[in-house]
KEDO-351258 format. One record per residue (C-alpha): residue number from 1; residue in one letter; x, y, z. Coordinates in steps of 0.001 Angstrom, whole numbers, plus 500000, padded with zeros to 6 digits. Last residue first. Layout:
# residues N
> NUM/A/X/Y/Z
...
END
This chain:
# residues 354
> 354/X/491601/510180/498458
> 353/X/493471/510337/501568
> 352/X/492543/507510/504374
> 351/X/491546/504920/501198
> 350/X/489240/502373/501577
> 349/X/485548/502925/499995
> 348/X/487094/505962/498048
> 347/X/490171/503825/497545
> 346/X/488316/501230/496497
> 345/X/486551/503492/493971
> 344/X/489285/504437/492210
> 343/X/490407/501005/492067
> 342/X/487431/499688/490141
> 341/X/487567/502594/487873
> 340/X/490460/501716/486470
> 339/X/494208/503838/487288
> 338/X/496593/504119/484105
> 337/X/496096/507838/484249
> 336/X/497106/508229/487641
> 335/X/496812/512047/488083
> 334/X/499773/514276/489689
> 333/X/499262/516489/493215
> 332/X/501901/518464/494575
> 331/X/501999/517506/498555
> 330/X/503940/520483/500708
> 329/X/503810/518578/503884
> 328/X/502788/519729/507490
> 327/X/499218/517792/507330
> 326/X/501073/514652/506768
> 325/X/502586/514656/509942
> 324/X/506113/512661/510067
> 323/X/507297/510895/512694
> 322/X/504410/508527/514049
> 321/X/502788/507257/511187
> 320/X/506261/507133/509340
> 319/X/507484/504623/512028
> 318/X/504627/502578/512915
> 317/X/504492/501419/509039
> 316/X/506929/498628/509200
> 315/X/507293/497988/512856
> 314/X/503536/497558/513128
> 313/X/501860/500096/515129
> 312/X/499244/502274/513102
> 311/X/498759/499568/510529
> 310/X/498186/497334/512311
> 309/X/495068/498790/514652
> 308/X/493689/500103/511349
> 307/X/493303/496693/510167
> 306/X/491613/495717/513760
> 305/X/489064/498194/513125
> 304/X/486284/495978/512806
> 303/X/485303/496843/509329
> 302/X/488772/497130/507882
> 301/X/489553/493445/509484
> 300/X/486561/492454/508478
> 299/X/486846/493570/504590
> 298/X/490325/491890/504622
> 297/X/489312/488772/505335
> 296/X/486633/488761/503376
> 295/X/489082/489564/500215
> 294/X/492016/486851/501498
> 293/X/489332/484195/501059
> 292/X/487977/485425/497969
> 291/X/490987/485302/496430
> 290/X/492097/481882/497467
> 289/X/488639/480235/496317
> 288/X/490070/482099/492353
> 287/X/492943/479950/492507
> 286/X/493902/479433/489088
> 285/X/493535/483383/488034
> 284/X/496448/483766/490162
> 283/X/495999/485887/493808
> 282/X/496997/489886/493671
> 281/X/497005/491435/497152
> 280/X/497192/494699/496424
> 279/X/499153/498122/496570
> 278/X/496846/501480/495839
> 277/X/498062/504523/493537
> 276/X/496052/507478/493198
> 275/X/498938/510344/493074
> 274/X/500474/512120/495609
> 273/X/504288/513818/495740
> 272/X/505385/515171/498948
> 271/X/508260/517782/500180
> 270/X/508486/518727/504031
> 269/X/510809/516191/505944
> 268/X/513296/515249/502422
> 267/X/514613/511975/503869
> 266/X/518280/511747/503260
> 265/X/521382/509897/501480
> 264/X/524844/510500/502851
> 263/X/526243/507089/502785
> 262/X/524050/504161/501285
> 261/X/525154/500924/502927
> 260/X/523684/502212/506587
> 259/X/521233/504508/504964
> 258/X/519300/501772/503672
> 257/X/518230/500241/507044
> 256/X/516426/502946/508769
> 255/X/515610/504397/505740
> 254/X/513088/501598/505023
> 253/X/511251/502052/507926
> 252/X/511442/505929/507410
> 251/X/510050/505597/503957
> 250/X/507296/502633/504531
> 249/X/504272/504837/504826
> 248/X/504575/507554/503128
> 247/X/505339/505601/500153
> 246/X/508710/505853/498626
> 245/X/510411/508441/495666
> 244/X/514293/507887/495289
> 243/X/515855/511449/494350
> 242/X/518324/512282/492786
> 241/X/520195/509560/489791
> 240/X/522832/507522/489768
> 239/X/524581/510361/492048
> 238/X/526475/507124/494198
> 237/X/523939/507681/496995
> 236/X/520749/507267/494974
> 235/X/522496/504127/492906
> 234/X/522832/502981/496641
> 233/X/519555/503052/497180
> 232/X/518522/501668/494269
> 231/X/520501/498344/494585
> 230/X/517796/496143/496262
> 229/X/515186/496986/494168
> 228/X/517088/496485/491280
> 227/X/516739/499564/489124
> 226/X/515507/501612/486487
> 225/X/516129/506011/486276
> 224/X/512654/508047/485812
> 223/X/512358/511057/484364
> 222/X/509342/513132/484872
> 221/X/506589/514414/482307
> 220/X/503588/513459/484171
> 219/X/502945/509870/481925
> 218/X/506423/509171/482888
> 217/X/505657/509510/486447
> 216/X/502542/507330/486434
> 215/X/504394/504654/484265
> 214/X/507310/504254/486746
> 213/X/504416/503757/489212
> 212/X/503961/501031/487447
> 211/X/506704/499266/488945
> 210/X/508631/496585/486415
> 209/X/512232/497036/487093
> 208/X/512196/499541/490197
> 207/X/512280/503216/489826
> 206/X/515180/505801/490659
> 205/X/514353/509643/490002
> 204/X/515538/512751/488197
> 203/X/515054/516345/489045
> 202/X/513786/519292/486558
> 201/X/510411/518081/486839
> 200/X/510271/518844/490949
> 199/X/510041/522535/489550
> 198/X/507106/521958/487136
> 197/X/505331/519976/489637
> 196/X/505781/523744/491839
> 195/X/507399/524607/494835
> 194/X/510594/523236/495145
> 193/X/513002/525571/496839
> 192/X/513243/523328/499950
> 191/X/514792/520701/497028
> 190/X/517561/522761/496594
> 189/X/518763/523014/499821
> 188/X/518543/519232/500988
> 187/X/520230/518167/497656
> 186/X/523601/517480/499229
> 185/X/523582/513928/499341
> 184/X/521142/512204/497493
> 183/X/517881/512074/498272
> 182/X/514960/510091/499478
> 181/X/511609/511236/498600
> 180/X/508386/511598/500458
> 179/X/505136/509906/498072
> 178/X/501982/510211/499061
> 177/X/500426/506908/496133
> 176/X/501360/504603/499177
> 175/X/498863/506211/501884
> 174/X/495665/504381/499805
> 173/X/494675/502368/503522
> 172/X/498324/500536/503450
> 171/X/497068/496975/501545
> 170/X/494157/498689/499589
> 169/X/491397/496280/499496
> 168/X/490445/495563/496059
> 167/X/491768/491960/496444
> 166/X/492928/491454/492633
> 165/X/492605/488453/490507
> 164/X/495516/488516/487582
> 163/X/495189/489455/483837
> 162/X/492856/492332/483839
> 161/X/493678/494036/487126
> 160/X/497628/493466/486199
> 159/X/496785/494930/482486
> 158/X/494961/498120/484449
> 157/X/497284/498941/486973
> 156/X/498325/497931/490252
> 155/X/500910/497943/492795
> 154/X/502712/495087/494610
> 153/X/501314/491912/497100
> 152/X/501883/488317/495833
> 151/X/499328/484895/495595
> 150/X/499677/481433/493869
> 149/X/503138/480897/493766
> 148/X/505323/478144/491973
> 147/X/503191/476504/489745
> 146/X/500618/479440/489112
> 145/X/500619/479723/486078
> 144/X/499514/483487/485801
> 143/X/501061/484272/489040
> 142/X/504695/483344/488025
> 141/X/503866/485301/484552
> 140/X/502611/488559/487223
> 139/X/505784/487704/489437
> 138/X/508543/488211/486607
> 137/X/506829/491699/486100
> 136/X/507154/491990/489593
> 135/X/510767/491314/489581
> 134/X/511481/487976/490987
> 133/X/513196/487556/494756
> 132/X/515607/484707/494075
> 131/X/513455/481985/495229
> 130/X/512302/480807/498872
> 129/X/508468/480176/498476
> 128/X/506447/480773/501708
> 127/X/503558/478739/503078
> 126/X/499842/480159/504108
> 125/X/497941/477801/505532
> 124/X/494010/477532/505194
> 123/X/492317/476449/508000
> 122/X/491540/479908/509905
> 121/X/489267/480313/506941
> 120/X/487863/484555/507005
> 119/X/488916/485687/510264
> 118/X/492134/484134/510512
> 117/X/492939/484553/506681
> 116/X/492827/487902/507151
> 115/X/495006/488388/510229
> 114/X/497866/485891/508495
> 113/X/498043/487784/505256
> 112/X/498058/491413/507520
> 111/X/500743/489657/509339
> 110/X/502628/488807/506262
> 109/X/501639/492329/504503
> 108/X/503680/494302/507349
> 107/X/506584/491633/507568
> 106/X/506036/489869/510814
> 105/X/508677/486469/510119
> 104/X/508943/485029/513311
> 103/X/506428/482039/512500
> 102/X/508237/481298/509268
> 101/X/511065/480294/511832
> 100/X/514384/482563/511780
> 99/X/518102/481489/510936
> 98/X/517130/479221/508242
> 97/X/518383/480912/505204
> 96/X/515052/481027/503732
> 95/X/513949/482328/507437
> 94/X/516659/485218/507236
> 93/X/515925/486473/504031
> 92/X/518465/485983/501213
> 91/X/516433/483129/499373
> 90/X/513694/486081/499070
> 89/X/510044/485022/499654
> 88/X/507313/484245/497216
> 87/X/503952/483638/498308
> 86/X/501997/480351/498458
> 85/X/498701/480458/499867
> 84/X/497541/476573/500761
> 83/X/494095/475094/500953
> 82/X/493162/472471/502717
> 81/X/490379/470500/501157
> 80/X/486829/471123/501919
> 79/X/486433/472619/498344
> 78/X/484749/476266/498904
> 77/X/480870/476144/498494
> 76/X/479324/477676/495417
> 75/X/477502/481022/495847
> 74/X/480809/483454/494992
> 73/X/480951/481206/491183
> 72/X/480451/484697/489543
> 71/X/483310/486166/491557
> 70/X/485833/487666/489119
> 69/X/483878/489499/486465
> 68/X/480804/489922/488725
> 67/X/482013/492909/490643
> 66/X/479506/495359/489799
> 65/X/476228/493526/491067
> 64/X/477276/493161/494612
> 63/X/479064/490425/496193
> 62/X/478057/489097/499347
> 61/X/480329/489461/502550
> 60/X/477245/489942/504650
> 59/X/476854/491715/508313
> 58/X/479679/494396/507727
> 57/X/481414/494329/511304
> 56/X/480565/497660/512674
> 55/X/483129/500060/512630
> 54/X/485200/500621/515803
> 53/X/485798/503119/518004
> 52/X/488946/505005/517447
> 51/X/490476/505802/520976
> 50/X/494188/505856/520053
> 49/X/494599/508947/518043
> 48/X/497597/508648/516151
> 47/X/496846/511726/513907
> 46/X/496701/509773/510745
> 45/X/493661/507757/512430
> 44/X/492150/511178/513271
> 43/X/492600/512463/509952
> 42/X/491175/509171/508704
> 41/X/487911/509800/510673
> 40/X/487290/513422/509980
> 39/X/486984/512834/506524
> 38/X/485368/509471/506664
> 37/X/482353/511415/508902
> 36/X/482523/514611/506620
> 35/X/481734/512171/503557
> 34/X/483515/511739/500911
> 33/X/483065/513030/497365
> 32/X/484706/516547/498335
> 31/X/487755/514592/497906
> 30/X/490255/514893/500848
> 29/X/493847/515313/499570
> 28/X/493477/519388/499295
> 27/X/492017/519367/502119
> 26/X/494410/517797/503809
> 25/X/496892/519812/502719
> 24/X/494907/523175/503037
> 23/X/496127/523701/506908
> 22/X/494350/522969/510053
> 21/X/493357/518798/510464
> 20/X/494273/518267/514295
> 19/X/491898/520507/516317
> 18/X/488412/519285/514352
> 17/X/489890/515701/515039
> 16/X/489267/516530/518930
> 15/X/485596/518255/519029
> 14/X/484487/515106/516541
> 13/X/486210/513074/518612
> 12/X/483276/514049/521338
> 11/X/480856/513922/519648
> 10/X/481038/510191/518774
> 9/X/482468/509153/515568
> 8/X/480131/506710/512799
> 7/X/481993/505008/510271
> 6/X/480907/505010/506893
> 5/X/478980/501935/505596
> 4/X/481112/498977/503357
> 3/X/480378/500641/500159
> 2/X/479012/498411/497875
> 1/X/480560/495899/495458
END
């Protein structure tokens, strides 16, 4: 697929993002492979300006010559028929236990779900799944079949890319491979000390059942600690383990809530890890129409700016955006081994860091 084309600033942000990116962290996370105009464009998105013109809407959605494997039938007609995205949601939620309509429910990738499907095929409905919340592992044979759920969002690698159908549009812009930890209580000290990947080493940390980002950290020589994703953070507080890595941009969202059963834990403010890492929308091999659906829809809303738009103010992400500057962490940098070459380059066509 080719690059969508880089978006164009007028002099005048120029002048203002060339005040807001000092320091080497953000040059240290910008590849010299980009172009001064993307540079200079995420740093101002990261920066909260408001004024960001938009991109021009890409004028085709065709598919280019390297991403055959998935769209070959892109030139036949979707079925007329209503179509229906089916995602899993928790049985413990407030809409599965009817106390809130589907309609209230805004989670971060919901809304992003709903915007793409509006500008791509404003027919098709998306309906939730009430189930026990699966692991992702669980999800992947879910997907696979496809009797239950059709589509899910979660992290990639490699036998996910080559066994589901992936939207290679980053969900959160590549900002979930910068990773701020949580920590246990009394840690605060210590971890100012860190300096090196050799020093964060020597501390332990909680993973979900089934993330590959458990992989990632393995692969760099760090222990990692399994858990429900709904009992790590108070495995964090009880000592289970000390610190509880989380994307830049859903940590302070998330601490928000966890703190309340978890006593004690904390947000490190200066300390990040970053590795390669994007979150997709993965669709079942079953549905293929469904996954290039979501995909157009996704590539307008990046192209039009709208995406950005969310991202900067939705209750889940708003939070991080606005409280904590990326260009006043200390980010140690890891590789992602397990990463393809098809993701690498979204997040070079997508990604506000890499």
């Amino acid at each position: 697929m080719p690059p969508l084309p880089e978006p164009a600033l007028p002099d005048h942000l120029v002048s203002v993002a060339s005040l807001l990116v000092p320091g080497e962290t953000m040059r240290r996370l910008i590849s010299t492979r980009r172009t001064l105009a993307r540079t200079i464009f995420g740093a101002v998105v990261l920066a909260g300006v408001s004024a960001i013109p938009s991109a021009p809407l890409k004028a085709q959605f065709d598919v280019g010559p390297d991403d055959t494997r998935h769209k070959n039938e892109q030139t036949e007609a979707v079925s007329p028929e209503i179509l229906s995205i089916r995602i899993p949601k928790d049985a413990s939620s407030e809409y599965c236990q009817g106390l809130r309509t589907w309609q209230e429910q805004n989670e971060y990738h919901i809304e992003l779900l709903r915007l793409s499907v509006q500008l791509a095929s404003p027919e098709t409905k998306i309906e939730p799944v009430c189930m026990d919340y699966p692991t992702e592992a669980r999800r992947v044979s879910m997907l696979q079949t496809a009797e239950q759920i059709n589509t899910v969002f979660f992290g990639t690698n490699a036998m996910r890319e080559e066994q589901l159908l992936p939207v290679y549009v980053p969900l959160f812009l590549g900002t979930t491979g910068l990773r701020l930890f949580m920590m246990r209580p009394g840690l605060m000290g210590a971890l100012d000390q860190v300096q090196t990947i050799d020093d964060l080493r020597t501390y332990t940390m909680g993973q979900g059942l089934g993330w590959p980002d458990t992989e990632i950290l393995l692969n760099n020589g760090f222990q990692a600690m399994p858990g429900r994703y709904k009992t790590l953070h108070r495995m964090l507080a009880a000592g289970r383990f000390d610190l509880y890595p989380r994307a830049y941009w859903q940590i302070v969202a998330e601490w928000n809530w966890m703190h309340q059963d978890a006593a004690g834990i904390e947000i490190h403010p200066g300390l990040a890890l970053y590795y390669p890492q994007p979150i997709y929308f993965f669709v079942s091999p079953k549905t293929p129409e469904l996954r290039d659906i979501i995909e157009t829809g996704m590539m307008r809303a990046y192209a039009n700016g709208m995406m950005f738009d969310l991202i900067k103010t939705h209750p889940d992400t708003a939070p991080s955006f606005s409280q904590i500057s990326i260009r006043d962490l200390h980010v140690l940098q890891i590789p992602n081994a397990t990463l393809t070459d098809r993701s690498h380059l979204a997040l070079q066509n997508y990604g506000l860091l890499d």
